[in-house]
N, C-alpha and C positions, 0 to 999 in steps of 0.2 A: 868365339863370338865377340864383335866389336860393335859401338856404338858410341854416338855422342849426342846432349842432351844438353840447354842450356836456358836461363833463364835472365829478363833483365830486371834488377832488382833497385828501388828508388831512393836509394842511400850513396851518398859518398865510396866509392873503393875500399880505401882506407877505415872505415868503419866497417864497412861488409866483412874485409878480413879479421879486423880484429874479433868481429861477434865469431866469427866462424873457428876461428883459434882458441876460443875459451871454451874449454873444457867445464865451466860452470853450465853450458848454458848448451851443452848436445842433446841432452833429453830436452830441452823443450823444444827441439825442430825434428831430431835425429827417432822418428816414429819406431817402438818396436823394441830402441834402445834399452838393457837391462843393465850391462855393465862395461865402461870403458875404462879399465885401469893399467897405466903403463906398469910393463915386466922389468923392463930397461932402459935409462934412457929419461929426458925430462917429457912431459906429453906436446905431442907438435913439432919439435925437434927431429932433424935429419940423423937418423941412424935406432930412435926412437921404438922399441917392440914393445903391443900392449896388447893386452887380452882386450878382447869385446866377446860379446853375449847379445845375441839382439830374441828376439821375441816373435814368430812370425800364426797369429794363429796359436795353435796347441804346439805348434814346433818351437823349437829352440834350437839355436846354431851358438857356436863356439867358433872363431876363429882366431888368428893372429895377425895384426895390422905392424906394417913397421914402415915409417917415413922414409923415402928414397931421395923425397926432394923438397928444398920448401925455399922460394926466392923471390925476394928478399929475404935472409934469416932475422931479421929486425923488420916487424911490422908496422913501424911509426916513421912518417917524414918519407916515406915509398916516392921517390920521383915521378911529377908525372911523364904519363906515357909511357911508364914501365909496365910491364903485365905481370902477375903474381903468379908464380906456380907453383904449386902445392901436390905431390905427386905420392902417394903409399900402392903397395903392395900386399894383398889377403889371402891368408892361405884359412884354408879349412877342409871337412874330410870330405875328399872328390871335389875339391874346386881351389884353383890358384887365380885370384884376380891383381890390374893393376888399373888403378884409378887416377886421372891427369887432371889436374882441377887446373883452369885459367881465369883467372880474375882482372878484366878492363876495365878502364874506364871510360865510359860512353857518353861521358858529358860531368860537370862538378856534382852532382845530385846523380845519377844513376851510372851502376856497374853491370858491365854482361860478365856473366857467372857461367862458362864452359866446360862442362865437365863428359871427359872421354874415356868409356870403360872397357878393357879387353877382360874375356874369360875363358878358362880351359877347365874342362874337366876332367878328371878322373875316375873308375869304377863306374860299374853299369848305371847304378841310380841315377849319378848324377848326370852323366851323358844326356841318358832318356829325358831328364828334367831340362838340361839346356836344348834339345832337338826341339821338344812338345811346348815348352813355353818361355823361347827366346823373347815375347812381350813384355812377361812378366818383371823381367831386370830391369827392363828398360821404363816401364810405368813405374817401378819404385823408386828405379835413379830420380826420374821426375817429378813422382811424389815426395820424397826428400826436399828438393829443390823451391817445391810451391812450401811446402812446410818450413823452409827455412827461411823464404819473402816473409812468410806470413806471419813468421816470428819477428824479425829485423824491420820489418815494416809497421808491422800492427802491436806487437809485444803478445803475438796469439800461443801459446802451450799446446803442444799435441799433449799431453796429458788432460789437460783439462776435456778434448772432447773424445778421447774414448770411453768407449761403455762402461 
C-alpha cells in the first residue's frame, strides 16, 4: 500500500525542519507518541535505530525506526531552492513501512511538507488490517501532519487536548 499526503505550513522551511528535527518537541505534535528513544546512533541522524512506542487507543505498538536518509545533514543556512529529505524506515510485528518526507519552500513564510508512505505487511492480522482499513494510515499520516501545523503555527500540544 502507498500513498502521499501533504500539508502547507506558514512558517519559513528552515524553521519547519528544525521544529520537526527536535526530538524535544515529538510529543507535542507526534499524537499517541509514548516513547522515542534512539538504540544506536545520534536521534535524526542517517544510520540512526530507535525504539518508539506509540499509543493507539487500548493498543500499543513497538516498533523500530532507523534514518535512511536525511538532506541536508546540517539543518541551518539549507540553500534556497534546495528541498529537504528526510527518509526512515519501520519495522514492527506484521508491518515493514518507509516514510519519504519532502520539505519546500513555497514562498519566505510558507513550506509544502510532502510526506509519501509505502507499507507491507506480514502474517494474517496484519494483512487483513491493511486490506479493511487502508484509510485509516492515511488519515493519521494526515493527522500527524495538521497536528504538527498546529503545533509550529500556534505552539498548540496534543497532550493538552486529550482526554
Amino acid at each position: 500500500m502507498k500513498y502521499t499526503v501533504s500539508i502547507e505550513i506558514a512558517l519559513p522551511r528552515e524553521r519547519v525542519v528544525q521544529l520537526l528535527a527536535d526530538p524535544a518537541h515529538m510529543s507535542k505534535w507526534l499524537r499517541g507518541l509514548v516513547l522515542h528513544e534512539p538504540l544506536s546512533g545520534v536521534h535524526g541522524q542517517v544510520g540512526t535505530t530507535s525504539r518508539v512506542v506509540m499509543q493507539m487507543g487500548k493498543q500499543k505498538m513497538e516498533c523500530t525506526e532507523t534514518i535512511t536518509r536525511r538532506e541536508p545533514a546540517d539543518l541551518r543556512g539549507i540553500p534556497k531552492g534546495h528541498v529537504v529529505h528526510f527518509d526512515r524506515e519501520i519495522v514492527g510485528e506484521g508491518m515493514w513501512s518507509a516514510v519519504r518526507d519532502r520539505l519546500t519552500e513555497t514562498g519566505p513564510e510558507t513550506t509544502l511538507w510532502e510526506s509519501e508512505s509505502e507499507y507491507r505487511f506480514s502474517g494474517s492480522l496484519m494483512r487483513l488490517v491493511g486490506l479493511l482499513m487502508p484509510g485509516a494510515f492515511r488519515k493519521q499520516s494526515q493527522q500527524h501532519m495538521q497536528d504538527f501545523k498546529a503545533f509550529a503555527e500556534q505552539g498548540k500540544d496534543v497532550r493538552e487536548a486529550q482526554d
